[in-house]
Every structure is written in structure tokens, then in C-alpha cells.
MDTraj code that builds the backbone (N, CA, C; nanometers):
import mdtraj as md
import numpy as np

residues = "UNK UNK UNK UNK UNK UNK UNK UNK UNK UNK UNK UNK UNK UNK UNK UNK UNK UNK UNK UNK UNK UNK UNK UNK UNK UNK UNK UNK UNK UNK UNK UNK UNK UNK UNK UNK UNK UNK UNK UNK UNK UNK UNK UNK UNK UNK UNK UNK UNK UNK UNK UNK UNK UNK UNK UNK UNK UNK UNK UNK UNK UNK UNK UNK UNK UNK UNK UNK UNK UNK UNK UNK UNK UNK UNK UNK UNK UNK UNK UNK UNK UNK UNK UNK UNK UNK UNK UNK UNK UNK UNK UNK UNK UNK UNK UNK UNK UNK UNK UNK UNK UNK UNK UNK UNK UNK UNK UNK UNK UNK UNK UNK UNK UNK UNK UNK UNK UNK UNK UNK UNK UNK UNK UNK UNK UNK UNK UNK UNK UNK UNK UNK UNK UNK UNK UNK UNK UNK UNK UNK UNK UNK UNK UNK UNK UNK UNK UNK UNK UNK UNK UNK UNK UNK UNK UNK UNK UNK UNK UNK UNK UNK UNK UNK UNK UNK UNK UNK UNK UNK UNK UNK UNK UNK UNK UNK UNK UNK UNK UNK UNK UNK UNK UNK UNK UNK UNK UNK UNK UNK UNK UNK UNK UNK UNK UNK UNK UNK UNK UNK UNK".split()
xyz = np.array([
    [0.9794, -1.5346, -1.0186],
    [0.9240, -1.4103, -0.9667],
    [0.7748, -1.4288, -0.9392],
    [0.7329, -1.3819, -0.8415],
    [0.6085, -1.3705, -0.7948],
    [0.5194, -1.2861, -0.7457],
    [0.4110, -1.1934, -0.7971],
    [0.3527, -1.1090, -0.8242],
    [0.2227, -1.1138, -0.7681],
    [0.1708, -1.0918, -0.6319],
    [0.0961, -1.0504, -0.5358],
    [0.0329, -0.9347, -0.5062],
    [-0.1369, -0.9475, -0.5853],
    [-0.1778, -0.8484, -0.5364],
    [-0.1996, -0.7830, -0.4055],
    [-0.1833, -0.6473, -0.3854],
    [-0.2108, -0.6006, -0.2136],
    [-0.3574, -0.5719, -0.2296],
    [-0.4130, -0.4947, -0.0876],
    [-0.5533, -0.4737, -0.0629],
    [-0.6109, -0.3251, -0.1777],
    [-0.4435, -0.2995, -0.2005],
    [-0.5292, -0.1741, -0.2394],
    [-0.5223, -0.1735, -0.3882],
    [-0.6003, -0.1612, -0.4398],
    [-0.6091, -0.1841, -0.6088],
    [-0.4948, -0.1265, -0.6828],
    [-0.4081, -0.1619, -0.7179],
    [-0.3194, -0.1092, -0.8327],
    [-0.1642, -0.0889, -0.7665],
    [-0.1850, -0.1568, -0.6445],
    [-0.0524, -0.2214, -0.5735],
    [-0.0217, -0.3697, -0.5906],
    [0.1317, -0.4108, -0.5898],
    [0.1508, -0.5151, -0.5613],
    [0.2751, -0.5394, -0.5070],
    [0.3050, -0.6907, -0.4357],
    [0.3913, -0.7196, -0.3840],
    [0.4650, -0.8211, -0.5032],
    [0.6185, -0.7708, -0.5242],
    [0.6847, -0.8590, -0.6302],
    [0.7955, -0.9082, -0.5531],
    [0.8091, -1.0570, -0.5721],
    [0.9217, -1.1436, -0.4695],
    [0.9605, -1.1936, -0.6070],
    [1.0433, -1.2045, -0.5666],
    [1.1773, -1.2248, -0.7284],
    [1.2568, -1.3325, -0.6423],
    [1.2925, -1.4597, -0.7327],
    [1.3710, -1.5668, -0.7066],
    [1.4844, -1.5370, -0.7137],
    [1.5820, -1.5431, -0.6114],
    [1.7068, -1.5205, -0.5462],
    [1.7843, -1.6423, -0.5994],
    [1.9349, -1.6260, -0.6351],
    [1.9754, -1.7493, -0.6456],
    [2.1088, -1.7677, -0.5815],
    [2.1557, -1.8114, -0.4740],
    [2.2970, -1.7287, -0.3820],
    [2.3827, -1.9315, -0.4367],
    [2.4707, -1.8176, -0.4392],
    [2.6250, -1.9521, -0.4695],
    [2.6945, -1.8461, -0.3527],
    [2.8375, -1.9527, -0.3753],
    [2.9606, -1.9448, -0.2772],
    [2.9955, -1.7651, -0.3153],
    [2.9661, -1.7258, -0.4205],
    [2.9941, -1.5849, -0.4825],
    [2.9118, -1.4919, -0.4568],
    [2.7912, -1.5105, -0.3708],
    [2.6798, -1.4073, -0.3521],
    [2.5556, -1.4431, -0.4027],
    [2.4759, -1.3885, -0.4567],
    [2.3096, -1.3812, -0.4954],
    [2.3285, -1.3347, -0.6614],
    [2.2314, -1.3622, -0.7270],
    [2.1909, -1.3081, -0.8330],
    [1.9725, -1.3218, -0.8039],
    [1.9743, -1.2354, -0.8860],
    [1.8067, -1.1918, -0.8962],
    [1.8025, -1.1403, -0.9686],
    [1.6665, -1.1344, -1.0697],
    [1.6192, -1.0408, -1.1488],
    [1.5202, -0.9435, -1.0551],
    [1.5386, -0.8191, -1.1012],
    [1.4570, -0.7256, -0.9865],
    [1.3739, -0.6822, -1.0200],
    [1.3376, -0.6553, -1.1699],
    [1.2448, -0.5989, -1.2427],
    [1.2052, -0.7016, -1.3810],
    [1.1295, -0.7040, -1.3442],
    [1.0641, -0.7671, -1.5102],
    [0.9456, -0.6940, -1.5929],
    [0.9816, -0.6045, -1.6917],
    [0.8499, -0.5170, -1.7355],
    [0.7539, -0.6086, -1.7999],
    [0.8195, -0.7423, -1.8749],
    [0.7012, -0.8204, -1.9243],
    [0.5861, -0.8744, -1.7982],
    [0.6476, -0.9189, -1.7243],
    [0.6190, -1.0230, -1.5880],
    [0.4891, -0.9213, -1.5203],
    [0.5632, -0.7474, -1.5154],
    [0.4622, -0.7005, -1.4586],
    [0.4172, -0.6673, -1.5609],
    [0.3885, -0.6022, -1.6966],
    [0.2565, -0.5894, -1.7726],
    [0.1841, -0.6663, -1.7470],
    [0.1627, -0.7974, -1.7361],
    [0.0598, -0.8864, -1.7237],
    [-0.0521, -0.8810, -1.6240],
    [0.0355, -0.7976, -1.4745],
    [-0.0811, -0.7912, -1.3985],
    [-0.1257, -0.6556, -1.4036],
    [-0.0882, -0.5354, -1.4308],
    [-0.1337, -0.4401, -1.4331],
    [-0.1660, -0.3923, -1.5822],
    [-0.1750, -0.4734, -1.6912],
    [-0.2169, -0.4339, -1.8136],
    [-0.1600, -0.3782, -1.9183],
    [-0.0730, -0.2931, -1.9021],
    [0.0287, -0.2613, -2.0151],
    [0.1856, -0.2145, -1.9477],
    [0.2550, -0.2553, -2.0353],
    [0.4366, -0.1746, -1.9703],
    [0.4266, -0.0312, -1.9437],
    [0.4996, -0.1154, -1.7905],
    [0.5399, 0.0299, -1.7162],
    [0.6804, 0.1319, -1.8055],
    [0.6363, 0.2112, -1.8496],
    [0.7759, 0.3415, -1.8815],
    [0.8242, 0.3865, -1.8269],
    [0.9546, 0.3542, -1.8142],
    [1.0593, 0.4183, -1.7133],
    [1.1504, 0.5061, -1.7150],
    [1.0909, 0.6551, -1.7248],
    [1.1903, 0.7588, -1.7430],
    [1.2380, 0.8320, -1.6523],
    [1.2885, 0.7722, -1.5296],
    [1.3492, 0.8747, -1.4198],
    [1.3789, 0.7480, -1.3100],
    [1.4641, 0.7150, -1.2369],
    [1.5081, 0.6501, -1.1203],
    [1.5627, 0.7274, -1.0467],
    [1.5418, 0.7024, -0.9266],
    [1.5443, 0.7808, -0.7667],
    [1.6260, 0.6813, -0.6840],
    [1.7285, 0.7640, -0.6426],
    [1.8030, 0.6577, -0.5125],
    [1.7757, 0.7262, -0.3989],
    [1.7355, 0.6824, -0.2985],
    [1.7522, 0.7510, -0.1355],
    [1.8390, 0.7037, -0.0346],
    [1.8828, 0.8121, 0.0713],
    [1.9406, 0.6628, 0.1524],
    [1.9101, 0.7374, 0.2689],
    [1.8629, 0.6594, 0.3882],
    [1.7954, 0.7355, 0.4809],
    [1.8333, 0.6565, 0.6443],
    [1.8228, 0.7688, 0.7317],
    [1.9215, 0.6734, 0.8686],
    [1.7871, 0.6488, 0.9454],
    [1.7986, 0.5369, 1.0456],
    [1.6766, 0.5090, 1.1111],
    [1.5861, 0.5709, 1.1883],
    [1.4569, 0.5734, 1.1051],
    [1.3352, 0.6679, 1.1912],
    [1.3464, 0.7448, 1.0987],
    [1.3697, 0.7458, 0.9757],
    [1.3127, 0.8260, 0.8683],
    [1.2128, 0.7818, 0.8107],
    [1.0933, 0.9114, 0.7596],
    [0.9735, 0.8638, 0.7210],
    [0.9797, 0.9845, 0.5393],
    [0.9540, 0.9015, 0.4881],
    [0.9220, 1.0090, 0.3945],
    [0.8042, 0.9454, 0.2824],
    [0.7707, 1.0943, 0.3175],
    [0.5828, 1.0305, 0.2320],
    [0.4959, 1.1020, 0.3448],
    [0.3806, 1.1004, 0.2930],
    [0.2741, 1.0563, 0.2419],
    [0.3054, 1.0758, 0.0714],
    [0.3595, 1.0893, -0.0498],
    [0.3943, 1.1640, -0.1227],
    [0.2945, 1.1108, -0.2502],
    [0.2735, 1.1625, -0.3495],
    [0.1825, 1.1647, -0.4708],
    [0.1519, 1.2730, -0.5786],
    [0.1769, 1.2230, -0.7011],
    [0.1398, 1.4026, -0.7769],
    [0.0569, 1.3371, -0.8695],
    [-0.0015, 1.5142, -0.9027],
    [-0.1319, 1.4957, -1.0084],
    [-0.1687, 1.4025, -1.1044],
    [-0.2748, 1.3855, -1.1417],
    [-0.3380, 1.2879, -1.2642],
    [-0.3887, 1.3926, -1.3687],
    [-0.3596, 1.3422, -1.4498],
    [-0.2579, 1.2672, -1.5183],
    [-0.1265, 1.3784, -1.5691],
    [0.0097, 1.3332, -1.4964],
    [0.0437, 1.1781, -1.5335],
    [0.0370, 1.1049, -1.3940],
    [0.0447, 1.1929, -1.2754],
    [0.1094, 1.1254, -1.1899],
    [0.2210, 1.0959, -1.2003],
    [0.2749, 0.9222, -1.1006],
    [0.3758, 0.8782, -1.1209],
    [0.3320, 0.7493, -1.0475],
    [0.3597, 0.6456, -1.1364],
    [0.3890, 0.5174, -1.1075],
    [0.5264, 0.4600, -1.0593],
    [0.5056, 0.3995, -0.9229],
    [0.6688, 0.3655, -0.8956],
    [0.6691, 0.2286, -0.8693],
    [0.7478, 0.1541, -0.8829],
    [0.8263, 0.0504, -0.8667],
    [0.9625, 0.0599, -0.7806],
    [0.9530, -0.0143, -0.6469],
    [1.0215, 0.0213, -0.5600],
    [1.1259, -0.0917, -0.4451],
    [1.2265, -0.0521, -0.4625],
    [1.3276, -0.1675, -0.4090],
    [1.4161, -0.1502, -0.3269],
    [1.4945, -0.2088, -0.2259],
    [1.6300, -0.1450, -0.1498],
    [1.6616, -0.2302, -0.1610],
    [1.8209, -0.1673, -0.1867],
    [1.9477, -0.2113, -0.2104],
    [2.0402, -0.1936, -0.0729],
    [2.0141, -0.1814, 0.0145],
    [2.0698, -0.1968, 0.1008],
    [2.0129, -0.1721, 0.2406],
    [2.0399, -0.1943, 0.4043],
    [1.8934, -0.2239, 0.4941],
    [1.7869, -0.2792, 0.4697],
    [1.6635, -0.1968, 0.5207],
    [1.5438, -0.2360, 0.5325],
    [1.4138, -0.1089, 0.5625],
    [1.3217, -0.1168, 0.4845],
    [1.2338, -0.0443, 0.5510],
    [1.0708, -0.1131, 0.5290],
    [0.9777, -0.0186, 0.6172],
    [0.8678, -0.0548, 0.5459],
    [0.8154, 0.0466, 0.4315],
    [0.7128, -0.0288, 0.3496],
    [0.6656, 0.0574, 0.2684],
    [0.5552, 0.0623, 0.2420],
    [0.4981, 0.1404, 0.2564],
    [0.3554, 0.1978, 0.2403],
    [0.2531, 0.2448, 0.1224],
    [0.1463, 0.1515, 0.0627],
    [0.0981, 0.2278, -0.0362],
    [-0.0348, 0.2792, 0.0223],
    [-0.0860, 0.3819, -0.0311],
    [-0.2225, 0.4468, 0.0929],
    [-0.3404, 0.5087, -0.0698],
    [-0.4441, 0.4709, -0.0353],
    [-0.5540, 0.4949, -0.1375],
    [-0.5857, 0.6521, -0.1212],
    [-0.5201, 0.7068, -0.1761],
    [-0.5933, 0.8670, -0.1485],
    [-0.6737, 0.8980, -0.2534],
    [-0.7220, 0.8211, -0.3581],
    [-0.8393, 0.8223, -0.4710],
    [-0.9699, 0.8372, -0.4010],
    [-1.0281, 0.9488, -0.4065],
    [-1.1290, 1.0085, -0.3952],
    [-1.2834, 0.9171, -0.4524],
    [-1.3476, 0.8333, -0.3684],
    [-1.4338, 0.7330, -0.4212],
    [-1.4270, 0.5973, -0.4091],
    [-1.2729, 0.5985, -0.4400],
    [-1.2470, 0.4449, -0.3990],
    [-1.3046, 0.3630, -0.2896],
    [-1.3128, 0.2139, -0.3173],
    [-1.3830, 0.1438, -0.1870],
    [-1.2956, 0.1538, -0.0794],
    [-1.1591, 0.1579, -0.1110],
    [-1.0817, 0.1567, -0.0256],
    [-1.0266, 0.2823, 0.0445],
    [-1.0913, 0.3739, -0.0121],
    [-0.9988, 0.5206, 0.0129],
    [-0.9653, 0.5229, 0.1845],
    [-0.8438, 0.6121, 0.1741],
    [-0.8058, 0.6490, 0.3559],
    [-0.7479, 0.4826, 0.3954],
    [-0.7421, 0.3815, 0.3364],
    [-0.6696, 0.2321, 0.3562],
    [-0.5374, 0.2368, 0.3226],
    [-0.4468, 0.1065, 0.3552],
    [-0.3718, 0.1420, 0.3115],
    [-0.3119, 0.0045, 0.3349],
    [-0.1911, -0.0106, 0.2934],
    [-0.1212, -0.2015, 0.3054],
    [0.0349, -0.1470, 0.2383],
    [0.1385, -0.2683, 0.3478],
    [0.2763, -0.2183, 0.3609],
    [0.3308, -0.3689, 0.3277],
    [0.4590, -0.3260, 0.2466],
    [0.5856, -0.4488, 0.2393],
    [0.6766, -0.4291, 0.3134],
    [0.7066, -0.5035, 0.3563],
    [0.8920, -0.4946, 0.4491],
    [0.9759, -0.5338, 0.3131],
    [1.0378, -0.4455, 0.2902],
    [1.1768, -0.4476, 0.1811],
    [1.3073, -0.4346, 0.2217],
    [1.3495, -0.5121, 0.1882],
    [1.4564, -0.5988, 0.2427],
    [1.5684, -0.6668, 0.1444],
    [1.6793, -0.6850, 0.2337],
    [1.7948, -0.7781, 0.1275],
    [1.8105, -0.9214, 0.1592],
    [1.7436, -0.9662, 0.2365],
    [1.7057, -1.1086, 0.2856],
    [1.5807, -1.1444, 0.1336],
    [1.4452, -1.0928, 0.1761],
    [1.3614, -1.1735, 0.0391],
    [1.3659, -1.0551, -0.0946],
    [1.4486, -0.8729, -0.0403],
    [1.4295, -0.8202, -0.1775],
    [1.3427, -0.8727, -0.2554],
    [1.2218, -0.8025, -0.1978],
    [1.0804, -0.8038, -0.2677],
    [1.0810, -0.6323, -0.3234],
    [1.0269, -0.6178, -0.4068],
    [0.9579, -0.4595, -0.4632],
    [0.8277, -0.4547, -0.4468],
    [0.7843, -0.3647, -0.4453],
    [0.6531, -0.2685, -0.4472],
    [0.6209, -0.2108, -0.5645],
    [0.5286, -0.2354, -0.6293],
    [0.4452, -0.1226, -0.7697],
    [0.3517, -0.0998, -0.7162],
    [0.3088, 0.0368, -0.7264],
    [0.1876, 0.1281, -0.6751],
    [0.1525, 0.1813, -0.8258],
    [0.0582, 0.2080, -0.8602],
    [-0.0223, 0.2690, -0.9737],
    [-0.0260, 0.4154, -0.9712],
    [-0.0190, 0.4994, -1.0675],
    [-0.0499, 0.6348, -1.0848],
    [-0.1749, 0.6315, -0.9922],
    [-0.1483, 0.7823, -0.8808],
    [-0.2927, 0.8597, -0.8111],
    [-0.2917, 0.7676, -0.6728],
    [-0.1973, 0.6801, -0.6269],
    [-0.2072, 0.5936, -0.4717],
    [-0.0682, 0.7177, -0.4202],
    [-0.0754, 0.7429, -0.3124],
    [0.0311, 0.7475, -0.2080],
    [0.1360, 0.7019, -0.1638],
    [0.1983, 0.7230, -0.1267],
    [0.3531, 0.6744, -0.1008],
    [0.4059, 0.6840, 0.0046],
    [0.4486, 0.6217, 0.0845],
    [0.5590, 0.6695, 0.2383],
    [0.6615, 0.5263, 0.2444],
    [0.7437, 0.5306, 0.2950],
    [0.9073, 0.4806, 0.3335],
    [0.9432, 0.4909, 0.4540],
    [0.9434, 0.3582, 0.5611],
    [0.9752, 0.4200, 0.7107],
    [1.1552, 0.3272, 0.7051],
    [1.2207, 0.3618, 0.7535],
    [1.3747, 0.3181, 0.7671],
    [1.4092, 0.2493, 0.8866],
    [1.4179, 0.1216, 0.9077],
    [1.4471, 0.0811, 0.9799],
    [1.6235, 0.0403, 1.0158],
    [1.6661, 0.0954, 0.9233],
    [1.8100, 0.0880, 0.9653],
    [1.8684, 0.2083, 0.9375],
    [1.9771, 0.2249, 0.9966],
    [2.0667, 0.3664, 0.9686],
    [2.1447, 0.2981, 0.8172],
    [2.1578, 0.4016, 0.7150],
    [2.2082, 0.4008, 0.5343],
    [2.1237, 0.2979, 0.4657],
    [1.9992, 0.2677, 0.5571],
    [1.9182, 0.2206, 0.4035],
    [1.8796, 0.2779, 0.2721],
    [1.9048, 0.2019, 0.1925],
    [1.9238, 0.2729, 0.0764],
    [1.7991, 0.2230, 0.0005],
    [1.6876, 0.3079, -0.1247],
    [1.5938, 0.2606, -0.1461],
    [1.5932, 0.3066, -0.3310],
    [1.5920, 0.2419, -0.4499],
    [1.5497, 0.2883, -0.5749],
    [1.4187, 0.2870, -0.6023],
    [1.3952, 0.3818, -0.6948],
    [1.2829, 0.4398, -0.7467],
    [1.2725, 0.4093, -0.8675],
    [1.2094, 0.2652, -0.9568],
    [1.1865, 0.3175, -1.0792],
    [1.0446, 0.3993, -1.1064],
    [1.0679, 0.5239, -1.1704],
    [0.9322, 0.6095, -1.2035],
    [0.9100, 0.6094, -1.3749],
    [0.7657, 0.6254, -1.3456],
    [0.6695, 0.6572, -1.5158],
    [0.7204, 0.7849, -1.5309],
    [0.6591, 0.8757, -1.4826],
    [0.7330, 1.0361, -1.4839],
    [0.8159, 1.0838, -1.4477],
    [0.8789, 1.1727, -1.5075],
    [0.9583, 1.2802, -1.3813],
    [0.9423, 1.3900, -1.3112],
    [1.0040, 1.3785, -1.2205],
    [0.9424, 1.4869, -1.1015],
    [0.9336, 1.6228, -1.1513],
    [0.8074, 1.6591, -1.1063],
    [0.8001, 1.7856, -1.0937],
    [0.6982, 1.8849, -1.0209],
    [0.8094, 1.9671, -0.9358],
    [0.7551, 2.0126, -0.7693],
    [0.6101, 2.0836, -0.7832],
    [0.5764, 2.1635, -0.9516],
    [0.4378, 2.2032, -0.8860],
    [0.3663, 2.1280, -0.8752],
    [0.3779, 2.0295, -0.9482],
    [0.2724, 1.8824, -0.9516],
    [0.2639, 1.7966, -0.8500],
    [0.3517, 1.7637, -0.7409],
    [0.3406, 1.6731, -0.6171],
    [0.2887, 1.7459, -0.4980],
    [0.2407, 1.6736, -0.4476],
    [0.1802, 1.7152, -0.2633],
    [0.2066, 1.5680, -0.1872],
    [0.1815, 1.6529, -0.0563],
    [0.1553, 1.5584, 0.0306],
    [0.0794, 1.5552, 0.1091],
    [0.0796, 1.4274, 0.2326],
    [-0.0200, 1.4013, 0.3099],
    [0.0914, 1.3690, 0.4612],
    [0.0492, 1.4200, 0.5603],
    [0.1213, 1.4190, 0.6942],
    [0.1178, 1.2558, 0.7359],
    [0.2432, 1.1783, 0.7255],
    [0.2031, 1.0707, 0.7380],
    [0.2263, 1.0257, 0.8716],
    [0.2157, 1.1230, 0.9653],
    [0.1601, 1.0943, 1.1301],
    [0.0176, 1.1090, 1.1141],
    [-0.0395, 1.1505, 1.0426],
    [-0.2182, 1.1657, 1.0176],
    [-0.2770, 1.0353, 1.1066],
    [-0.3680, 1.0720, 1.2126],
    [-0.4168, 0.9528, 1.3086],
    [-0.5260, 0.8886, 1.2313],
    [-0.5600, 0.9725, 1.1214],
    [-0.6614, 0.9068, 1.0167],
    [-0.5999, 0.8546, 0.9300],
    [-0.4892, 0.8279, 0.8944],
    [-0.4848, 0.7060, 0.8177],
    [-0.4207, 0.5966, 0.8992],
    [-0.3354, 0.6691, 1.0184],
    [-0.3154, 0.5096, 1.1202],
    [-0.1959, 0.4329, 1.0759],
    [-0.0775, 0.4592, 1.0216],
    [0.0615, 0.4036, 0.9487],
    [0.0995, 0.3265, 1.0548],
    [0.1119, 0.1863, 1.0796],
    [0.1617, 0.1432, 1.1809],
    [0.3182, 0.1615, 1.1900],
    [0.3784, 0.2463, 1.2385],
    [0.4851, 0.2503, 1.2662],
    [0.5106, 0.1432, 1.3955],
    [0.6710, 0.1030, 1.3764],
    [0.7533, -0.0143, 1.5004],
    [0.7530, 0.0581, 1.6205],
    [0.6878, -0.0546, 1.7184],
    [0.7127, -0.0179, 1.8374],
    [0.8270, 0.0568, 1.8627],
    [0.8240, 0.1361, 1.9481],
    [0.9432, 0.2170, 2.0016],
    [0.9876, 0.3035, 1.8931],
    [0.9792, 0.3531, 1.7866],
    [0.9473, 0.4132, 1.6926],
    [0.9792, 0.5692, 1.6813],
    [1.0888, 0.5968, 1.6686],
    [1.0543, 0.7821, 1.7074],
    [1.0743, 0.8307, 1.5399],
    [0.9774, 0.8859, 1.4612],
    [0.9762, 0.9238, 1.3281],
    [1.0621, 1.0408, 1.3000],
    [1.1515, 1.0541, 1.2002],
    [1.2176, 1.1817, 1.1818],
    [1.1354, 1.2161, 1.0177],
    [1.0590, 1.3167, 1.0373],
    [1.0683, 1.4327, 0.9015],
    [1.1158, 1.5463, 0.8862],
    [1.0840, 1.5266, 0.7331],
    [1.1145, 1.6626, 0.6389],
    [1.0451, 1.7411, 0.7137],
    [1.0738, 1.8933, 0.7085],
    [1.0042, 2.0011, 0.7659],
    [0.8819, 2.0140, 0.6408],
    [0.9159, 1.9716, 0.5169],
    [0.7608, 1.9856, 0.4560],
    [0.6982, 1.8971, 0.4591],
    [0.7088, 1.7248, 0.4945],
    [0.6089, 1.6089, 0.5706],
    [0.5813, 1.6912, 0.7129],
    [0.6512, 1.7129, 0.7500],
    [0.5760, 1.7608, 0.8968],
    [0.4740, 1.8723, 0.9027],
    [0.4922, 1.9548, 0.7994],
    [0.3790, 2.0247, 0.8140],
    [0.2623, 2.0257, 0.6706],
    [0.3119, 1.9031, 0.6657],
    [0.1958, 1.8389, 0.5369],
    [0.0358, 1.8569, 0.6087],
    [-0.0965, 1.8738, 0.4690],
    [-0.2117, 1.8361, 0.5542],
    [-0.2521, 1.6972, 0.5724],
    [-0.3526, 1.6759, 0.6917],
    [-0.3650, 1.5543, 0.6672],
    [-0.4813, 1.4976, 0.5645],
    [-0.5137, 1.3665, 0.5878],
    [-0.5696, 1.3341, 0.4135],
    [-0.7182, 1.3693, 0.4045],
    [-0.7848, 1.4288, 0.5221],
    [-0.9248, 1.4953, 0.5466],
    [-0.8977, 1.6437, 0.5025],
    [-0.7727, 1.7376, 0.5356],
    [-0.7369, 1.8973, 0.4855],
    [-0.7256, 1.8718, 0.3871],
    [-0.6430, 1.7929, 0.2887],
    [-0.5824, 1.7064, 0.1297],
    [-0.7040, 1.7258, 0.0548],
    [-0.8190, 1.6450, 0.1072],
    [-0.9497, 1.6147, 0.0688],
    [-0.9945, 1.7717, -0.0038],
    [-0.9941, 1.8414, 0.1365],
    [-1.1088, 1.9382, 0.1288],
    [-1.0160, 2.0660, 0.0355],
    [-0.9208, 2.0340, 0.0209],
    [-0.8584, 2.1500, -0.0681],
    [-0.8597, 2.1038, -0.1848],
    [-0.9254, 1.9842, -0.2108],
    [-0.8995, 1.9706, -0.3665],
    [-0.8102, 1.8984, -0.4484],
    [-0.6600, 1.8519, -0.3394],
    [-0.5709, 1.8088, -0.4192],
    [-0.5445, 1.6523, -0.4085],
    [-0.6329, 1.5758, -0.3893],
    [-0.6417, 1.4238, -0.3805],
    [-0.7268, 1.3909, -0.5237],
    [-0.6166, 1.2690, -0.5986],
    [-0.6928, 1.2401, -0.7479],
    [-0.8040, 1.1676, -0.6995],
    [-0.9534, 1.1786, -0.8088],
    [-1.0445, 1.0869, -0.8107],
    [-1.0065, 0.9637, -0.8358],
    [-1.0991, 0.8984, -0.7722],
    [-1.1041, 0.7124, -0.8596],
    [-1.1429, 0.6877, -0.9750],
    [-1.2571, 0.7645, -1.0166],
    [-1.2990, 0.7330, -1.1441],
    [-1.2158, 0.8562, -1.2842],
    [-1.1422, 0.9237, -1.2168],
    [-1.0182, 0.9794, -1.3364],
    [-0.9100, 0.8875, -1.3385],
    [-0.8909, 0.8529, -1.2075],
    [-0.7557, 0.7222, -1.2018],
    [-0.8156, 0.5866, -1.2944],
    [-0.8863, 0.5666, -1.2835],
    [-0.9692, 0.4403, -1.3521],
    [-0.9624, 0.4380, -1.5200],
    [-0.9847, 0.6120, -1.5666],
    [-1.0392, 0.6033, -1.6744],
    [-0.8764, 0.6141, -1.7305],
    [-0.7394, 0.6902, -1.6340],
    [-0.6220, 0.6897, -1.6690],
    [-0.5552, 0.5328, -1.6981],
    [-0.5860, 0.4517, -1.6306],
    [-0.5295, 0.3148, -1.6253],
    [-0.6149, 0.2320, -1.7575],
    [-0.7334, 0.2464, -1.8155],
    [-0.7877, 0.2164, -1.8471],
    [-0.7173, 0.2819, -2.0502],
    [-0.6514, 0.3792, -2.0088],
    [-0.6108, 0.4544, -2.1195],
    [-0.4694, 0.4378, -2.1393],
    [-0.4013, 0.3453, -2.0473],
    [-0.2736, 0.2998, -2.0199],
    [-0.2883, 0.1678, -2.1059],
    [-0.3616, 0.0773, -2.0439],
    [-0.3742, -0.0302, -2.1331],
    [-0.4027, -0.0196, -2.2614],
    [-0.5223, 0.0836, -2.3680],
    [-0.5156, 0.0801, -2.4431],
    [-0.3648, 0.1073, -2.5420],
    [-0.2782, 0.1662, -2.4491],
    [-0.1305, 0.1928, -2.5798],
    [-0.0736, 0.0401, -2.5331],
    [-0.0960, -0.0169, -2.4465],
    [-0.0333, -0.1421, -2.4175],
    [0.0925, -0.1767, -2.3599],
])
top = md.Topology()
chain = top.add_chain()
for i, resn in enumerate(residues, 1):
    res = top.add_residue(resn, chain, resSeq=i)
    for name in ("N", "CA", "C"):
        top.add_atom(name, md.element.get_by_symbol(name[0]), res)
traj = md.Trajectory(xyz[None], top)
């Protein structure tokens, strides 16, 4: 397994060694030791999410409050999409940036994003299917979003590309309205949260 930081702090790209015989593949998909190491203490996993979504589905910009947020770890089990982690931390060097994996059943790589980053999922096949391992569990007063057609953050969607959303992504604000209402976590509360993660270990 191999564990690649992305541009945006507290993302990474995880490629897990595949091993295919005459019978199919085996992989390990998750390793909580493998990833404590780069992000500092074990991820807790109390809630998994399955989706399955037909092509030209977008869902995201998505993210909820600090603390707890929600830390995800993210994989498909079947198709392909891209995936998107986006800095909406208020301060950050990187804020309004953002950096994507193609997830897939060819290299079935995952995605970990850190409590207080953003989230979106574009579908490039019709019944891709995508799991969610999460730190928290959901809960609706605590999440928002961000319109992830927003020309300010710039999501490269695939040529020829026609996006289908939720009627509440579509009339999400974008991450400048997000800003100014208040509901985008700081960097230096996300900092001092991760920082308070490692101390339980």
C-alpha cells in the first residue's frame, strides 16, 4: 500500500497492492495502522456510506462543522469517478484549491480527506458505486454545502460533461456566499482539531 500526499494538506492518495490470480483480485483497502502514520493518530470509524450514482452525477461540494466534522476515507466498488478534495479552511495557504483522484477498479486507489476540507464525487459511469468510511455520523443541521459548478473554485469536470444535481447542490452558495455567511471552518480551529486528534492517538 502506498500513501501519497495531495496538494491540499490533510488529503491523500492511497494505492493499495492488488493481487489478481485465475480467481479474481484480492486487496487490502483500508489499513488504519498504515494510515495513522501519515495523518497522526487512528481514524474512528463509526458510520459507512454506500452511493451509487448514474453518469454525470455530481455530489458535493459537501462538509460539516468543526468540531467534529467528518473525516472520510473513500473508495468504489464498482465504475469510476473523480474525486475531489477542496480547502474551504478559512486562512489556509491553500484555501479555494483543490486536487482530485480518479477511483477506480483497475488501480482502486482511496481518498482520505481530514475533518473541515470539502468533498465532491463526479460519476463517470452509469451504477458507480462509491463507500464512505466516516469519523462521524451524519447529521443534517451540521452539514452545508458549496455549489460545485462555483467558477471560483474551477472543478475540472470531463470534456463533454453535462453535470446532474441534487436540487440542494444546485442551489448551494458558492464558496465566496459560504465565506461571507459564516459557515466555512477556520484553519487555525482545524489545526488546533487535528492537533487534538493526535494527542488521543
Amino acid at each position: 500500500m502506498e500513501i501519497r500526499a495531495l496538494s491540499i494538506q490533510g488529503s491523500y492518495e492511497i494505492t493499495p497492492t492488488v493481487f489478481p490470480d485465475d480467481r479474481g483480485v484480492f486487496l487490502e483497502s483500508f489499513r488504519a495502522d498504515k494510515l495513522a502514520e501519515v495523518i497522526g493518530h487512528r481514524l474512528d470509524i463509526v458510520q459507512t456510506n454506500v452511493s451509487v450514482s448514474s453518469r454525470g452525477t455530481v455530489r458535493g461540494v459537501h462538509f460539516a462543522d468543526l468540531p467534529p466534522s467528518q473525516a472520510k476515507y473513500v473508495t468504489t466498488l464498482s465504475g469510476s469517478f473523480i474525486d475531489f478534495v477542496v480547502d474551504i479552511r478559512v486562512g489556509s495557504p491553500t484555501f479555494g484549491q483543490w486536487d482530485s483522484v480518479l477511483l477506480d477498479t483497475v488501480d482502486r486507489r482511496a481518498i482520505y480527506l481530514a475533518e473541515g476540507l470539502g468533498h465532491a464525487i463526479c460519476s463517470l459511469e452509469d451504477n458507480s458505486t462509491v463507500m464512505y468510511l466516516c469519523s462521524a455520523t451524519y447529521d443534517p443541521a451540521r452539514e452545508h454545502g458549496i455549489n460545485p459548478l462555483d467558477p471560483e473554485l474551477g472543478l475540472a469536470m470531463p470534456a463533454g460533461f453535462t453535470p446532474v444535481l441534487s436540487a440542494r447542490d444546485a442551489v448551494a452558495p458558492s464558496l465566496s456566499e459560504a465565506a461571507e455567511k459564516g459557515l466555512l471552518p477556520r484553519y487555525d480551529e482545524c489545526l488546533h482539531y487535528y492537533a487534538e486528534l493526535g494527542a488521543r492517538g
